[in-house]
C-alpha positions, -999 to +999 in steps of 0.1 A: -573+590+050-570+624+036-533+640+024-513+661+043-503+691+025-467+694+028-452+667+009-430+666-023-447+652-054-419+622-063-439+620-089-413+598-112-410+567-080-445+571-080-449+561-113-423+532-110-446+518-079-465+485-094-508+492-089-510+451-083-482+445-052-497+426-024-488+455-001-493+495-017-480+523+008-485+551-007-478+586+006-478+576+042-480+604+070-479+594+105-479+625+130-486+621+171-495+648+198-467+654+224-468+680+249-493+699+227-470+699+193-475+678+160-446+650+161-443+638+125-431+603+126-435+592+089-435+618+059-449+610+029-430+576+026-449+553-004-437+517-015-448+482-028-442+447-017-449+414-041-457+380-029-429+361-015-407+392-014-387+407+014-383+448+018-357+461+045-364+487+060-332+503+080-328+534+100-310+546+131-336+545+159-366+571+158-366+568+120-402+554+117-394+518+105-418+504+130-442+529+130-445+524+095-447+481+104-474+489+130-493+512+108-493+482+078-510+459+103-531+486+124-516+483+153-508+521+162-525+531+194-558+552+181-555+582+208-537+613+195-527+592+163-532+610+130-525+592+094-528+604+064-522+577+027-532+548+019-522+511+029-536+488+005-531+448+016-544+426-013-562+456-029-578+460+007-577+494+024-564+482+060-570+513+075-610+515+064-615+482+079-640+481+110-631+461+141-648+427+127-633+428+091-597+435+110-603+403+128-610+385+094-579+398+078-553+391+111-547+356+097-530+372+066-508+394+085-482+387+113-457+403+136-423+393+146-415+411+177-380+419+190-381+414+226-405+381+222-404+374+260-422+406+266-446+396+241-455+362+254-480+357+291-458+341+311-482+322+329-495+305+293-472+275+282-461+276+249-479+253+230-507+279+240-487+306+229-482+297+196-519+285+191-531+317+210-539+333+175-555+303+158-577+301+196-589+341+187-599+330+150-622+300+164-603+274+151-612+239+167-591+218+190-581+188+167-568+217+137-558+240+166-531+209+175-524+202+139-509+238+128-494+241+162-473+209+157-465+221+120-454+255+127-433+245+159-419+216+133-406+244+107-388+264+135-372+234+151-393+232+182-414+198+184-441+197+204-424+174+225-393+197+234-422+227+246-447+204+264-454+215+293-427+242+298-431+284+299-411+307+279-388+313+311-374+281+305-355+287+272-331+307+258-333+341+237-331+321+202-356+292+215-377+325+225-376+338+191-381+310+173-412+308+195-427+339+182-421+329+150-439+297+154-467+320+167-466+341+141-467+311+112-493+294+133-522+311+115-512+310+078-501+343+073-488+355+035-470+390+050-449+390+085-440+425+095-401+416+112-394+441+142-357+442+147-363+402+151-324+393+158-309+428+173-315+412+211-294+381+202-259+368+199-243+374+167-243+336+161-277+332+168-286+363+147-277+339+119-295+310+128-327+333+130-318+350+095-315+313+074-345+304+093-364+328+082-352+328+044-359+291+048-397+303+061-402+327+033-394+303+011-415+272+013-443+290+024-442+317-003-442+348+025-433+383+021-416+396+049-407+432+056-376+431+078-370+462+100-334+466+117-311+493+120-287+473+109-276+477+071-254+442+072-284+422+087-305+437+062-287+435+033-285+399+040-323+387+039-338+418+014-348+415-023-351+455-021-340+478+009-359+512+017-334+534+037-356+561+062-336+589+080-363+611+099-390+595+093-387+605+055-379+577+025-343+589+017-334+559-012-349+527-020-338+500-044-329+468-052-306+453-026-275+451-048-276+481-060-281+500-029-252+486-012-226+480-043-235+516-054-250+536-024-264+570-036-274+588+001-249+602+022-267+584+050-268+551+029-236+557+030-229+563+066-249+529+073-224+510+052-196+530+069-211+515+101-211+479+093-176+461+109-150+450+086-133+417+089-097+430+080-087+450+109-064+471+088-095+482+065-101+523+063-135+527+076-143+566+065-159+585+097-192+590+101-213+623+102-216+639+134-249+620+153-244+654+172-255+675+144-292+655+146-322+681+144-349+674+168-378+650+155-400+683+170-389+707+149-373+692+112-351+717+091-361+730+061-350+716+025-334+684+030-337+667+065-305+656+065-284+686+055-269+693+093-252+660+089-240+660+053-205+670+042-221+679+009-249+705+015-252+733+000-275+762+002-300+749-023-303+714+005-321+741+029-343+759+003-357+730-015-369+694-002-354+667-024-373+640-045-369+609-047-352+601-085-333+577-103-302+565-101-282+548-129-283+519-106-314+511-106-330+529-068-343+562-062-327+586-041-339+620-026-307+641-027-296+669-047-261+657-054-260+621-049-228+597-048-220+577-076-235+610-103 
C-alpha cells in the first residue's frame, strides 16, 4: 500500500515501535467513498502488539476502532475501500496476501463479534457453529470433534449442554461465550475483540472479561480489545491506544494512561466512567455538540472544537504524537499532567 500524503511525521513514537511485535501497524490510512466525497476513517494511526499481549483500543463510536480490527484481519469490504500502511502479522504483510494465502493464515487470526447472534446461522446447531471454521480449513471429523469439545470446555459449555440445541436457545452470555468457543476453535495466536461485552448485563460483562483474561492466558493469545468503554478497557489492557476521529490521540501503558491521562479526551473518557461514591465530583464533559463532521475534519488538532484548552496554534498546526513523563505518547500541544 502506498502513503497518503497528509500525515504528521511522529517520528519519535515511531522510533519507540518494536520492528519484531507479532502485529506492526504502521501509518494506517483507511478512507471510503460516500456520496462522491473521501470519508477518512483512520489517519495515519501506527502501533505494535507482542505475543500474549492485550492493546485497548477505546473511542466514542465512529472513531475507527473496528475499522482498524477489520482492516488487521482483512475483513473491510474491497468496493470503494482505499488503504494506505502497512499491517505486518508475524512479519507477513496481511494486506499483500492473495485469496489462498488469506485462507492459510485465518487460523492465526480470529474475531470476537459484539452482537454474536447476528453472527451465527440460525438454522446451524452449535456444535457446528463453533467447528464451522475448523470445517473451512479441511480439518477431519474425528480432530474436527476433538478441538470442538476443548474449546467449548475452556468457555464453560460442554458438548453435552449444546447438543442438539440452536443459538436461540440461550442467553446473551451463553451466546458470547459461543463465539468465543468459535473463535478459539481453530488455534488462533491474535483475537481481534469487537466491543465483545457492551450488549450484556454489567454482571455478565465481568464474567466475559475474566474469561477471557483466563483465555489469554493459558493459551498465550494476544488480544486487541475494542470498546468505547475506558473502565472495561482499562480492566483487560497491558497498553491502551485512545482514537478520537479516526486519529491516534495517546497511547501507553495501561497504568499510566489512566493514573496520569495526558489528552483532554483521555480525560473526558475517564470523566465518563461511573463512580461508586455518589457524592464524588465528576468534572463535566466537553460539549459532544461541538463534534466536526467525520466529512469535513478541522484543521490543526482534530479535537480543538471540544477542548477547553485550545489555542490558536491547535488550528494551525497538527499535533504529534510525543512523550510523556509517564511513560505514553500523546498528540497535543499542551497536555495535562506537563
Amino acid at each position: 500500500m502506498s502513503e497518503p500524503t497528509n500525515t504528521a511525521p511522529n517520528a519519535e513514537f515511531e522510533a519507540s515501535l518494536q520492528d519484531d511485535a507479532l502485529v506492526q501497524v504502521r501509518r494506517l490510512s483507511i478512507s471510503y467513498q460516500r456520496n462522491g466525497k473521501e470519508f477518512r476513517a483512520v489517519d495515519n494511526v501506527s502501533f505494535d502488539l507482542a505475543a500474549g499481549e492485550t492493546l485497548g483500543l477505546v473511542g466514542e463510536s465512529g472513531s475507527g476502532k473496528t475499522t482498524i480490527g477489520r482492516a488487521i484481519l482483512r475483513l473491510l469490504p474491497v468496493a470503494d475501500t482505499s488503504m494506505w500502511g502497512s499491517v505486518i502479522y508475524d512479519g507477513i504483510d496481511v494486506a499483500a496476501l492473495s485469496k489462498p494465502a488469506l485462507r492459510g493464515i485465518r487460523r492465526r487470526l480470529q474475531m470476537i463479534f459484539q452482537d454474536p447472534v447476528s453472527s451465527f446461522n440460525p438454522r446451524r446447531k452449535v456444535p457446528d457453529i463453533v467447528g464451522e471454521g475448523l470445517e473451512i480449513q479441511g480439518i477431519g471429523k474425528a480432530e474436527r470433534t476433538e478441538l470442538i469439545n476443548a474449546a467449548l470446555d475452556d468457555v464453560g459449555m460442554s458438548r453435552s449442554l449444546v447438543e442438539g440445541r440452536r443459538p436461540h436457545q440461550f442467553s446473551g452470555g451463553q451466546c458470547q461465550r459461543i463465539a468465543i468457543a468459535r473463535a478459539l476453535a481453530v488455534g488462533p495466536e491474535l483475537i481481534v475483540c469487537d466491543e465483545p461485552v457492551a450488549s450484556l448485563d454489567v454482571s455478565v460483562q465481568a464474567h466475559i472479561i475474566n474469561l477471557l483474561q483466563d483465555i489469554r492466558e493459558t493459551r498465550n493469545l494476544a488480544l486487541i480489545f475494542i470498546s468505547h468503554d475506558l473502565a472495561v478497557v482499562r480492566n483487560v489492557s497491558d497498553k491502551v491506544a485512545v482514537l478520537y476521529m479516526g486519529k491516534l490521540v495517546e497511547i501507553g501503558p495501561n497504568d499510566a494512561l489512566n493514573q496520569h491521562p495526558a489528552h483532554p479526551y483521555t480525560r473526558i473518557l475517564l470523566d465518563a466512567v461511573p463512580v461508586a461514591q455518589a457524592r464524588q465530583k465528576i468534572v463535566p464533559s466537553a460539549d459532544a455538540a461541538q463534534i466536526p463532521s467525520r466529512m469535513m475534519p478541522p484543521s490543526g488538532c482534530r479535537f480543538r472544537s471540544r477542548c477547553p484548552k485550545a489555542q490558536q496554534h491547535c488550528v494551525d498546526v497538527e499535533p504529534e504524537l510525543r512523550a510523556t513523563p509517564h511513560g505514553q505518547f500523546v498528540a497535543c500541544h499542551f497536555p495535562n499532567n506537563q
